[in-house]
RODO-2510 file (C-alpha; in nm, 4 decimals, decimal comma):
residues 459
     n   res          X          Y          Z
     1     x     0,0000     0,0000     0,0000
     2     x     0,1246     0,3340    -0,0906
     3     x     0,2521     0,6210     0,1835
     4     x     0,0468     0,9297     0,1836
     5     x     0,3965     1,0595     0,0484
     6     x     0,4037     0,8311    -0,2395
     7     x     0,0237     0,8758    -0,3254
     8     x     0,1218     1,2731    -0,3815
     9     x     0,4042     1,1877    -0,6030
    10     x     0,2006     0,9636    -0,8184
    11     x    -0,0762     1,2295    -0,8457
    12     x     0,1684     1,5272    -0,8947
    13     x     0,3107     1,2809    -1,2343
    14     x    -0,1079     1,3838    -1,4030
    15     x    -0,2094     1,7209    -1,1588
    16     x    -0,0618     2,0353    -1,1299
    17     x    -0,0255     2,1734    -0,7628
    18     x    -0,3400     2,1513    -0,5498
    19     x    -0,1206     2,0211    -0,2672
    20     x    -0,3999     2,0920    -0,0507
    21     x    -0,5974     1,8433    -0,1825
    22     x    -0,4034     1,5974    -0,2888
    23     x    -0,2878     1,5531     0,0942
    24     x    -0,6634     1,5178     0,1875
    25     x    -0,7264     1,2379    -0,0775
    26     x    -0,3524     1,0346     0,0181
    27     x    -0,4586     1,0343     0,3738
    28     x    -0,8030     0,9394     0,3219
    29     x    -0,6625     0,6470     0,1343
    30     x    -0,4170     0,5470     0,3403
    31     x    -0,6387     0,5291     0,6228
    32     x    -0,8515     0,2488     0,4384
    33     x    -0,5584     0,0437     0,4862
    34     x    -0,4737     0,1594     0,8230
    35     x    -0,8273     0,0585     0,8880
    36     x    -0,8065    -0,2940     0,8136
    37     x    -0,5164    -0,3637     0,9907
    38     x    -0,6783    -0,2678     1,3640
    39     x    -0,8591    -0,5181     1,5756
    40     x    -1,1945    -0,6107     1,3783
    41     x    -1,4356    -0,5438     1,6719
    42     x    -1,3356    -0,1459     1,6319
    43     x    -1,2847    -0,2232     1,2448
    44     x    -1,6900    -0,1203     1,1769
    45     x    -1,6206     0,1554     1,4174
    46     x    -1,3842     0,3304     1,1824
    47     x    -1,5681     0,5429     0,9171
    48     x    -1,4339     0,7006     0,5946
    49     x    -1,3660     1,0827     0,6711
    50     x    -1,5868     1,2345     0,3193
    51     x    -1,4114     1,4971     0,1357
    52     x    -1,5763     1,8373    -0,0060
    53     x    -1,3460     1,9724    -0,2627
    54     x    -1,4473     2,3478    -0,3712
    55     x    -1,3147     2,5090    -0,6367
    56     x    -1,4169     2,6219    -0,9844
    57     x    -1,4496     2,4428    -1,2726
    58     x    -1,1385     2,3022    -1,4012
    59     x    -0,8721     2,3213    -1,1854
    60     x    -0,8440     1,9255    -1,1065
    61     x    -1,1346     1,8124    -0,9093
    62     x    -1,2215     1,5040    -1,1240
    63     x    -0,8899     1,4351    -1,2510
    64     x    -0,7599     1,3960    -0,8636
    65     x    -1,0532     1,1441    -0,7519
    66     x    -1,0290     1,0119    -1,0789
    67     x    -0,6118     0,9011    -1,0246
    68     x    -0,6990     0,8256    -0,6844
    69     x    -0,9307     0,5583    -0,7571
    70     x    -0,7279     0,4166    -1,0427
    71     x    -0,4084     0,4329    -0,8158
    72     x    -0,5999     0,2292    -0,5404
    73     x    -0,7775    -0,0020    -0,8406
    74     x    -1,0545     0,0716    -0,6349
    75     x    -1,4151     0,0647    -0,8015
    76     x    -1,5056     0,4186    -0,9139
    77     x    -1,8116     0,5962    -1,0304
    78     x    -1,8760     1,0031    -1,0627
    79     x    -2,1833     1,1302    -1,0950
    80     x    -2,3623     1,4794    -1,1447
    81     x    -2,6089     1,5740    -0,7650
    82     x    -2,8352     1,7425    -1,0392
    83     x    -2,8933     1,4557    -1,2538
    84     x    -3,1141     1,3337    -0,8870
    85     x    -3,4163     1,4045    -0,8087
    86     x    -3,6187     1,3660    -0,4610
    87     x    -3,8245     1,0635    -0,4176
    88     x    -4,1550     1,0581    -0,5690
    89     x    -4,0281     1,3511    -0,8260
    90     x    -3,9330     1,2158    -1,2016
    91     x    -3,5790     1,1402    -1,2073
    92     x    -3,2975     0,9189    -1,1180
    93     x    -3,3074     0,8047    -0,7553
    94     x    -2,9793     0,8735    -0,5380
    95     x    -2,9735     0,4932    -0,4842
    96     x    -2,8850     0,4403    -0,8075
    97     x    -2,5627     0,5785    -0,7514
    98     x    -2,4617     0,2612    -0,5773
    99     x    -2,6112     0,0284    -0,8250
   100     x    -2,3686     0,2266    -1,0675
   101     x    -2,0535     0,1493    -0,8521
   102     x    -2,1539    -0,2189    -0,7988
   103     x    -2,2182    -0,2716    -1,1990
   104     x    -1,8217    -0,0972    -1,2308
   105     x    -1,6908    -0,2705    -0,9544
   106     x    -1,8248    -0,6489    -1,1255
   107     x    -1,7098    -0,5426    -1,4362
   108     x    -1,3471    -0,5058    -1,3268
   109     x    -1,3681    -0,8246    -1,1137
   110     x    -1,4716    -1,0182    -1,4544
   111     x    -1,1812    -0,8754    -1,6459
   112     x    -0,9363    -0,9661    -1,3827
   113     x    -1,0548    -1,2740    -1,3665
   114     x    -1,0791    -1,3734    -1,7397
   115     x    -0,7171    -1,2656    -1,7473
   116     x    -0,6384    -1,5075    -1,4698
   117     x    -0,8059    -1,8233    -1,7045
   118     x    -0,6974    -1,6901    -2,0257
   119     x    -0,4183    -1,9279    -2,0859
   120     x    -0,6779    -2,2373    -2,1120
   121     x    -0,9430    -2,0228    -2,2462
   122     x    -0,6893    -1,9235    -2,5261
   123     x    -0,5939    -2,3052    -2,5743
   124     x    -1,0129    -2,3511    -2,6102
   125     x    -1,0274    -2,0596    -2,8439
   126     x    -0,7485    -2,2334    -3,0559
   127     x    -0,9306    -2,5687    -3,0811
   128     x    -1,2698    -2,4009    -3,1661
   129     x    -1,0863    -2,1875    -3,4238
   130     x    -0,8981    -2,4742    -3,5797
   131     x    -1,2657    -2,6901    -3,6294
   132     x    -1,3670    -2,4005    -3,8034
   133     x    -1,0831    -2,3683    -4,0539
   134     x    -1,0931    -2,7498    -4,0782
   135     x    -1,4452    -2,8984    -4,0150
   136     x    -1,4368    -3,2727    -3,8981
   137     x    -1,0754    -3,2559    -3,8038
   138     x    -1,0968    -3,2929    -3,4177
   139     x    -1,0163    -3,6572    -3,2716
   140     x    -1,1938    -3,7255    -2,9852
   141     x    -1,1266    -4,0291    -2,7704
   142     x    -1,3725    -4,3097    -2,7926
   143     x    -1,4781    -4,5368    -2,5058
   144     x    -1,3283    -4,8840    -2,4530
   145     x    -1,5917    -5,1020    -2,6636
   146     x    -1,8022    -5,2995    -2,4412
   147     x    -1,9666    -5,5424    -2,6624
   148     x    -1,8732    -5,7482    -3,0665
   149     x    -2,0904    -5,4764    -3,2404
   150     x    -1,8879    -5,1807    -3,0828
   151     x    -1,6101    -5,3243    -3,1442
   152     x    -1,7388    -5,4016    -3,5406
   153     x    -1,8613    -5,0453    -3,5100
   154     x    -1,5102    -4,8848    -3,4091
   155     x    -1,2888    -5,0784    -3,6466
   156     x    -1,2909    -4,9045    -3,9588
   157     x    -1,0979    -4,9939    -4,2991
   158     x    -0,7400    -4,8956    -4,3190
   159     x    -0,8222    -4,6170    -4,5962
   160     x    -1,0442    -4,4450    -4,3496
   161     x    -0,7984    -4,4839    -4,0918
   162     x    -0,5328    -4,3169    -4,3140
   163     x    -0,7301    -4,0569    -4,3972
   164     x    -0,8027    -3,9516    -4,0141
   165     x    -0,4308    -3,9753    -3,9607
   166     x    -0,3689    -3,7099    -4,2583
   167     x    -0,6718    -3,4721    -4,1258
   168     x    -0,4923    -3,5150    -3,7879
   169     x    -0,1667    -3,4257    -3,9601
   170     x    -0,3672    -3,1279    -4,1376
   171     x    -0,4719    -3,0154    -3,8171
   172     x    -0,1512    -3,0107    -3,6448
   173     x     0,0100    -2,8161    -3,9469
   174     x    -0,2869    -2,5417    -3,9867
   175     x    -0,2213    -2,5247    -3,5414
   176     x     0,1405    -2,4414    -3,6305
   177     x     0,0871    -2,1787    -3,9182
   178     x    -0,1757    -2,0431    -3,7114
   179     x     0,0562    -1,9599    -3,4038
   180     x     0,2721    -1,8438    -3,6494
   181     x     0,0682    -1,5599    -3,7759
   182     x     0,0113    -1,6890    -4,1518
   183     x    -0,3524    -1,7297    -4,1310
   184     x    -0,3813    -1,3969    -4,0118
   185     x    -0,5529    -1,2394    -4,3109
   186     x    -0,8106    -1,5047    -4,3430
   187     x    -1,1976    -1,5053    -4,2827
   188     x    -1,3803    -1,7022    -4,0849
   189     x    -1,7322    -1,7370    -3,9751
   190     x    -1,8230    -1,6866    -3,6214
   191     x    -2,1089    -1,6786    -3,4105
   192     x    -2,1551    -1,3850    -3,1586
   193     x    -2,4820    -1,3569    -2,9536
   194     x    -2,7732    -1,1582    -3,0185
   195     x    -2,9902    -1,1124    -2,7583
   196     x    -3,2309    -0,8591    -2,7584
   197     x    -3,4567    -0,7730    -2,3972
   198     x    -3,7595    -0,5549    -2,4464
   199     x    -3,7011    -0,2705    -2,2243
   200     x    -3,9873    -0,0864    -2,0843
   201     x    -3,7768     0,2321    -2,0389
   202     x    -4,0865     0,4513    -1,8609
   203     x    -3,9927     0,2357    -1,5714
   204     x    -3,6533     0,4310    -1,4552
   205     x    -3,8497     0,7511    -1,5434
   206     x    -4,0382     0,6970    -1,2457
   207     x    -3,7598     0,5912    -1,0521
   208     x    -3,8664     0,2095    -1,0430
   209     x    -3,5199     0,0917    -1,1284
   210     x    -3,5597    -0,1924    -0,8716
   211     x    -3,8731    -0,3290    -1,0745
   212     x    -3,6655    -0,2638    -1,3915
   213     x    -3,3932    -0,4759    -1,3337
   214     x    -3,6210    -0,7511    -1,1883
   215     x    -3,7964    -0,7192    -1,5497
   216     x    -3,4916    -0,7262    -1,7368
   217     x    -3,3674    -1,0391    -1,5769
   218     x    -3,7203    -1,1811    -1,6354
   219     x    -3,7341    -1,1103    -1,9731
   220     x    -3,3607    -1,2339    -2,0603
   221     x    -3,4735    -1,5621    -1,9214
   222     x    -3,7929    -1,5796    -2,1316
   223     x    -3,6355    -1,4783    -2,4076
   224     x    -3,3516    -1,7193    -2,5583
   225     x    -3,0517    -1,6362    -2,7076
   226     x    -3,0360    -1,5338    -3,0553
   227     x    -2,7224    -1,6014    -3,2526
   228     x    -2,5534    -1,3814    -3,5567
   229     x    -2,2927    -1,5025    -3,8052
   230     x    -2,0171    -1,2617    -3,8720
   231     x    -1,7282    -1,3084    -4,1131
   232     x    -1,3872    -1,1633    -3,9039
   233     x    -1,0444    -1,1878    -3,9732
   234     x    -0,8508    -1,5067    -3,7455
   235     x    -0,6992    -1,2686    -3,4928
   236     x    -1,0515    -1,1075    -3,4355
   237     x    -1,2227    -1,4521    -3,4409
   238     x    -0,9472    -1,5599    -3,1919
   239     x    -1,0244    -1,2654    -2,9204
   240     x    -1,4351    -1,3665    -2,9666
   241     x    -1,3661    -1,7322    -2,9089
   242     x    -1,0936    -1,6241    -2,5821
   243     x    -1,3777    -1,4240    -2,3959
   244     x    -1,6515    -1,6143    -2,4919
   245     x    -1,4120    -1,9343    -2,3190
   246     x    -1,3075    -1,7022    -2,0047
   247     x    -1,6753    -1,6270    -1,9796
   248     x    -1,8267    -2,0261    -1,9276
   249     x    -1,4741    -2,0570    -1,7053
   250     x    -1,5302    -1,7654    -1,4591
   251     x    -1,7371    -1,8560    -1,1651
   252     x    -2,0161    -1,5209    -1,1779
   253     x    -2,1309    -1,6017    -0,8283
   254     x    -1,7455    -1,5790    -0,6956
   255     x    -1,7529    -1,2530    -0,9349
   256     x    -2,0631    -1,0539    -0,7583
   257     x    -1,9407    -1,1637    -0,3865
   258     x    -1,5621    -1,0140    -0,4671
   259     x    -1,6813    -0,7400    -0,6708
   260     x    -1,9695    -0,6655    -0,3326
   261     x    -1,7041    -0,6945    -0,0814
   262     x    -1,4536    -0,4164    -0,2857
   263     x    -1,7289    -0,1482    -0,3464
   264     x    -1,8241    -0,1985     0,1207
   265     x    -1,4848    -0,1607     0,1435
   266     x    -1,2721     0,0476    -0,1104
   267     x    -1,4998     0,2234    -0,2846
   268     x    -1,5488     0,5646    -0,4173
   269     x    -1,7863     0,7652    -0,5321
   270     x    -1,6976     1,1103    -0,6639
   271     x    -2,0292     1,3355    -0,6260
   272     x    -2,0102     1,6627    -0,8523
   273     x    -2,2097     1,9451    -0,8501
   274     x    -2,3434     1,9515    -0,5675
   275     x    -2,3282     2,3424    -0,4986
   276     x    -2,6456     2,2720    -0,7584
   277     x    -2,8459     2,0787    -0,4985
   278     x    -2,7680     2,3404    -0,2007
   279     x    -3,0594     2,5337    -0,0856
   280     x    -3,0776     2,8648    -0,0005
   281     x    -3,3468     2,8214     0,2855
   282     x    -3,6339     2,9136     0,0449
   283     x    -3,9508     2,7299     0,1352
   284     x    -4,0993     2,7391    -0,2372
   285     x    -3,9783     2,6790    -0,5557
   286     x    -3,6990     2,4514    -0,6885
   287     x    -3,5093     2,4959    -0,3608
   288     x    -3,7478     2,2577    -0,2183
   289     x    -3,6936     2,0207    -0,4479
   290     x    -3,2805     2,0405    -0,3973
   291     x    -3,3190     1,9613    -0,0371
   292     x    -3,4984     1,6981    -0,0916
   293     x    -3,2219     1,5622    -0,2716
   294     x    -2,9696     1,6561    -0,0394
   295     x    -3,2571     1,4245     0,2560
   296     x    -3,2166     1,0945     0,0031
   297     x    -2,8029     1,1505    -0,0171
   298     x    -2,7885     1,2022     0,3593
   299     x    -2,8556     0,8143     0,4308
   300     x    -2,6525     0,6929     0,1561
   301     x    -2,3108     0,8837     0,2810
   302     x    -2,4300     0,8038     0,6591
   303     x    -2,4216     0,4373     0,5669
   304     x    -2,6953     0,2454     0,4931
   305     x    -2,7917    -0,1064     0,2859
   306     x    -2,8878    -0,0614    -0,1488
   307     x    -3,0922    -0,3408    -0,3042
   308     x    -2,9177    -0,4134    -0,6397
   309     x    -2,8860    -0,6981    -0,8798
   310     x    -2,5813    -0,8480    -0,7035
   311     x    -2,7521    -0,8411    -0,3112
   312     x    -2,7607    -0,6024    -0,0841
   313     x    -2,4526    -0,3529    -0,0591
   314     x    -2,3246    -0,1675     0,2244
   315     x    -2,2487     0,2055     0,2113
   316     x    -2,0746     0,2469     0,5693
   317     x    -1,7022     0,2328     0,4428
   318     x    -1,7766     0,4255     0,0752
   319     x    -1,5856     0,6910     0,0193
   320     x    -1,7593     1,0200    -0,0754
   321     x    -1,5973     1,2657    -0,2240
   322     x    -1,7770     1,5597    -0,2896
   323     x    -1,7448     1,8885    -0,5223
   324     x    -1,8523     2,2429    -0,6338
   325     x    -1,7400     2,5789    -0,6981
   326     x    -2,0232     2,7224    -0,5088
   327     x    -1,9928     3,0833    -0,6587
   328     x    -2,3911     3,1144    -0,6035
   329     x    -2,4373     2,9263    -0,2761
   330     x    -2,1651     2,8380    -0,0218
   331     x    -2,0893     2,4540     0,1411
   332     x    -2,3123     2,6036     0,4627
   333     x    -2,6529     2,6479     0,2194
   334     x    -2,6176     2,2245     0,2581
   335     x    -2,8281     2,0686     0,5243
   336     x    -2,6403     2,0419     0,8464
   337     x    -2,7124     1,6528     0,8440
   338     x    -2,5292     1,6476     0,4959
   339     x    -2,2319     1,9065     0,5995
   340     x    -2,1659     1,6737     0,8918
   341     x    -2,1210     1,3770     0,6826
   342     x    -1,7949     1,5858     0,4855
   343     x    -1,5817     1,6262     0,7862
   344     x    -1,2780     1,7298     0,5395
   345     x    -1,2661     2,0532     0,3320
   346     x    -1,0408     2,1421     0,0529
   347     x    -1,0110     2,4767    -0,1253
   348     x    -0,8708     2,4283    -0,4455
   349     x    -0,6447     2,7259    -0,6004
   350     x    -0,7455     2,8689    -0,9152
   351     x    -0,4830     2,7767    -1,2042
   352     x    -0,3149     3,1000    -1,3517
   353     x    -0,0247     3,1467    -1,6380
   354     x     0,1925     2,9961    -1,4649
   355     x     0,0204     2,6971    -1,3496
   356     x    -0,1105     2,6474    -1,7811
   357     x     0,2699     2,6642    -1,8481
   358     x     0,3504     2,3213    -1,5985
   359     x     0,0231     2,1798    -1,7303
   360     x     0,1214     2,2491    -2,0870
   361     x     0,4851     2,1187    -2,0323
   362     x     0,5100     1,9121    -1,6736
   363     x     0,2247     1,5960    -1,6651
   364     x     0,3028     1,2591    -1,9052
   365     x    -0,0375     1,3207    -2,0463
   366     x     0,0299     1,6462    -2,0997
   367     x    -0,1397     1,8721    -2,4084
   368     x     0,1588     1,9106    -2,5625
   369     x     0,2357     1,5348    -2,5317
   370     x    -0,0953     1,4389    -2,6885
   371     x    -0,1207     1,6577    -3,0077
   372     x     0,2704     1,5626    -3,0937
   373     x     0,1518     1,1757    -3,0676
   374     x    -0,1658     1,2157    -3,3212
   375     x     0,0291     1,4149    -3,5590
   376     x     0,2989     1,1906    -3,5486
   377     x     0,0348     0,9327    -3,6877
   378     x     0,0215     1,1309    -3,9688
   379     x     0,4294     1,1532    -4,0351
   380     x     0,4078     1,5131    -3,8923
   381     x     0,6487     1,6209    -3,6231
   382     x     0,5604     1,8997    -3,4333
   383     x     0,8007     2,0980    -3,1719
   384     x     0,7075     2,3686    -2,9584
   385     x     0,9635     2,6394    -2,8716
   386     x     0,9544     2,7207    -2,4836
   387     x     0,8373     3,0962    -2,5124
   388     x     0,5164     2,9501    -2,7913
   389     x     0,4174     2,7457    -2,4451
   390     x     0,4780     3,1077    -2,2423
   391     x     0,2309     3,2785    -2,5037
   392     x    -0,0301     2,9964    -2,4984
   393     x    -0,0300     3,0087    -2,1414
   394     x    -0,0664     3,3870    -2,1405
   395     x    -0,3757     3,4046    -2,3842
   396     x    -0,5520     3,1265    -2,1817
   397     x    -0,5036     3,3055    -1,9045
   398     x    -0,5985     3,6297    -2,0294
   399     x    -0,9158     3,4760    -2,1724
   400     x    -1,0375     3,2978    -1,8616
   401     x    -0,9691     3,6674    -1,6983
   402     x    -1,2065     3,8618    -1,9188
   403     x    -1,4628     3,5834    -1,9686
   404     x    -1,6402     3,2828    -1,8210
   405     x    -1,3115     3,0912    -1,6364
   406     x    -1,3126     2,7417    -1,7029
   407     x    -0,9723     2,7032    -1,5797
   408     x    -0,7358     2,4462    -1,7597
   409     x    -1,0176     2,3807    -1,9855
   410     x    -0,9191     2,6403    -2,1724
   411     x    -0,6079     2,5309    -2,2944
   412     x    -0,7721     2,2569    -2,4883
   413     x    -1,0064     2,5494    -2,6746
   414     x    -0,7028     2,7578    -2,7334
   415     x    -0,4592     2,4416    -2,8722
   416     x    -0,7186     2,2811    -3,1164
   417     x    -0,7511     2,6534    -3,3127
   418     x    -0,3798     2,6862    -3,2761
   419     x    -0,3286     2,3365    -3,4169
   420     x    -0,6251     2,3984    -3,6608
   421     x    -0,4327     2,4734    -4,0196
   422     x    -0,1976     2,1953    -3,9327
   423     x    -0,3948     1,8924    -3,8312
   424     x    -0,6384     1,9546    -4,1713
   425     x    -0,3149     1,9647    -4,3771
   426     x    -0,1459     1,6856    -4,1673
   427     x    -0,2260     1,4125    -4,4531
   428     x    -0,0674     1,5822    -4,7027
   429     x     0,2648     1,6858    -4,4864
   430     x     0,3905     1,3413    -4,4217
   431     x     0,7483     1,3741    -4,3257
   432     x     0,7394     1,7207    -4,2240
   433     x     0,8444     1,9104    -3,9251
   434     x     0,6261     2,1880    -3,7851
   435     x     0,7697     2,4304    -3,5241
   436     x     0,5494     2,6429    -3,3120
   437     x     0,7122     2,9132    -3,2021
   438     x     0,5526     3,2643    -3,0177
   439     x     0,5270     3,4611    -3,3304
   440     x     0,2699     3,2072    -3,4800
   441     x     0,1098     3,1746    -3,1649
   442     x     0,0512     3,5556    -3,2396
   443     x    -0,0328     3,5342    -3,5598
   444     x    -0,3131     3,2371    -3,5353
   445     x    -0,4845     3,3749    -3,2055
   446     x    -0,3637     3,7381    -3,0828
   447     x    -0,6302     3,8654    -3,2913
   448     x    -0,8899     3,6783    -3,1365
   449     x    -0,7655     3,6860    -2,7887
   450     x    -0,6908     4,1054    -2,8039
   451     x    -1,1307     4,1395    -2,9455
   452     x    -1,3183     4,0518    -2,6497
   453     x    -1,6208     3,9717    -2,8101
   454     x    -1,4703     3,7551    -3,0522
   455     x    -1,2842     3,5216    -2,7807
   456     x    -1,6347     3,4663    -2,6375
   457     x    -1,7502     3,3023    -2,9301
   458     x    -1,4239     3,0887    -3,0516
   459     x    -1,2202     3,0420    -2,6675
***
């Protein structure tokens, strides 16, 4: 398990600064593991310390629960507070939430575990393949005849016999040119499944998602599988016939339990928005409506027990981790229940010229990084001189100053026109290198940047 000190570093490799709040998120991680290594009668005692993050919109919220998660391989869902509405009210239910994190947190516990079985679900997938390239080729062992007329029935002429022996030979040679990669550009015919449910999708409109996923399961019972024939390439046919293997090896039940016992105990759910769901003590209106959201959260970050497809799940030891930029309402306009149950609060710094510079130049999936690797694609190298990062910095900046501040968002407005002329030409420069320098940083977005009312509409 990583050090609070080591959870930083890994975080500051993606993020720009926000020390703040990277700390809060390393320790709250590090205490899951600190928590199951105390005595288990004051294990259930222990409960996650929630997290409210505020800041405005793009300066890392996401990005930092997002590594976290991924850094812990710890199931992970985000979701939007305004996307919920109260109980009774048209809408998604809060409870749903969980259901979301359970369906991630199975999903990642299948693909581990068809990696662990794919060695004998690839040697499966090779036999399967290999009947298909060469109908009536596998041998299969016969049982020990029991009386004269099985034993009449087994013993065949010695043509016949030959000819198995050269289909077996056939076999062997198409396995070997086959691991070799010469049957690569072949077709084959494979089938896939097809089922189709009827969904009765007024259901989760009225917030019966319970009933819904009872009907679905129904219905994909009633309803048998339909098969499709598709024509695919080996390798392709290969990869179908490996998962569909891994999928009758993997023991689902063994899935649901380890994926159940993950989200009760490492997981996290990243709550944005939720500055949109704080009242402002009205007692008409929407504002009603908002608190009543904030009334179905409160029991789901206390702790309480979610009906979902897999069993009931947990949400005592769920990690919350909550976020807004509150410029119309502030983290008090929440309930006092709900501000009780996000002991932790982080104030994230808003990201200036110099902070777009790092970003531009400093993270290993940085901007810069990522247009030079799809041009490259296209034969193109493209170099950036140190003062064209200084100027693109400087016009992002001075846009999200005299606008609507989106914070590092803005850097991906202001690259794609700088990049424009060159990624439509890109095709026809193969083998060409493209330096960005300040001056045509100037040229291709000064103009824009300087007329206010013209940056509104293009960055």
């Amino acid at each position: 398990m990583f050090t609070p000190r080591e959870i930083v570093s890994e975080l500051d490799r993606y993020i720009v600064g926000q020390k703040k709040a990277k700390r809060a998120v390393a320790i709250a991680l590090r205490n899951r593991w600190r928590r199951q290594q105390i005595p288990e009668e004051l294990r259930d005692e222990v409960a996650p310390k929630n997290i409210l993050m505020i800041g405005p919109t793009g300066v890392g919220k996401t990005e930092i629960a997002r590594r976290l998660a991924r850094l812990a391989q710890s199931p992970f869902i985000k979701v939007e507070a305004s996307k919920y509405t109260e109980v009774g009210y048209v809408g998604r239910d809060v409870e749903s939430m969980i259901r979301d994190l359970m369906e991630q947190a199975v999903n990642m516990v299948r693909e581990e575990e068809m990696e662990r079985v794919r060695v004998q679900a690839e040697q499966l997938a090779e036999e399967r393949l290999l009947d298909l390239l060469l109908p009536g080729s596998r041998q299969t062992q016969r049982p020990q005849p029991r009386s004269l007329q099985e034993m009449l029935e087994i013993m065949r002429p010695q043509a016949q016999e030959a000819s198995t022996q050269a289909t077996s030979g056939t076999r062997e040679r198409l396995r070997q040119m086959l691991r070799e990669g010469k049957l690569d550009d072949r077709f084959v015919e494979v089938e896939v499944s097809d089922r189709v449910v009827p969904v009765m999708g007024v259901l989760s409109a009225g917030g019966l998602e319970d009933l819904e996923i009872q009907l679905r399961e129904m219905l994909g019972n009633l309803f048998p599988g339909r098969t499709k024939k598709r024509s695919v390439k080996v390798p392709e046919a290969m990869e179908i016939l490996i998962r569909e293997e891994a999928q009758k090896l993997i023991d689902m039940d063994r899935v649901a339990e380890i994926a159940k016992q993950r989200v009760e105990t490492s997981g996290i759910v990243f709550i944005d928005e939720i500055d949109k769901i704080a009242s402002r003590g009205s007692t008409y209106g929407p504002d009603v409506s908002r608190e009543g959201v904030q009334r179905d959260i409160l029991p789901i970050v206390e702790g309480t027990t979610v009906s979902t497809k897999y069993g009931w799940v947990r949400t005592d030891h769920i990690l919350f981790i909550a976020a807004g930029a509150f410029h119309m309402s502030r983290p008090s306009d929440l309930i006092p229940e709900l501000q009780g149950r996000f002991p932790i609060r982080v104030e994230l710094d808003p990201l200036g010229r110099e902070e777009f510079v790092r970003i531009l130049k400093e993270p290993e999936n940085s901007l810069i990084k990522q247009y030079q690797a799809l041009l490259a694609t296209e034969g193109v190298q493209l170099n950036f001189t140190d003062d064209a990062v200084e100027e693109i910095a400087r016009i992002a900046a001075l846009v999200n100053e005299r606008g609507q501040s989106i914070g590092a968002r803005r850097l991906h407005t202001v690259m794609e026109k700088l990049l424009e002329e060159v990624s439509f030409n890109a095709p026809e420069m193969r083998g060409a290198t493209v330096t960005i320098d300040a001056s045509y940083v100037r040229e291709k977005l000064s103009d824009i940047a300087e007329d206010e009312d013209l940056s509104r509409y293009i960055l």
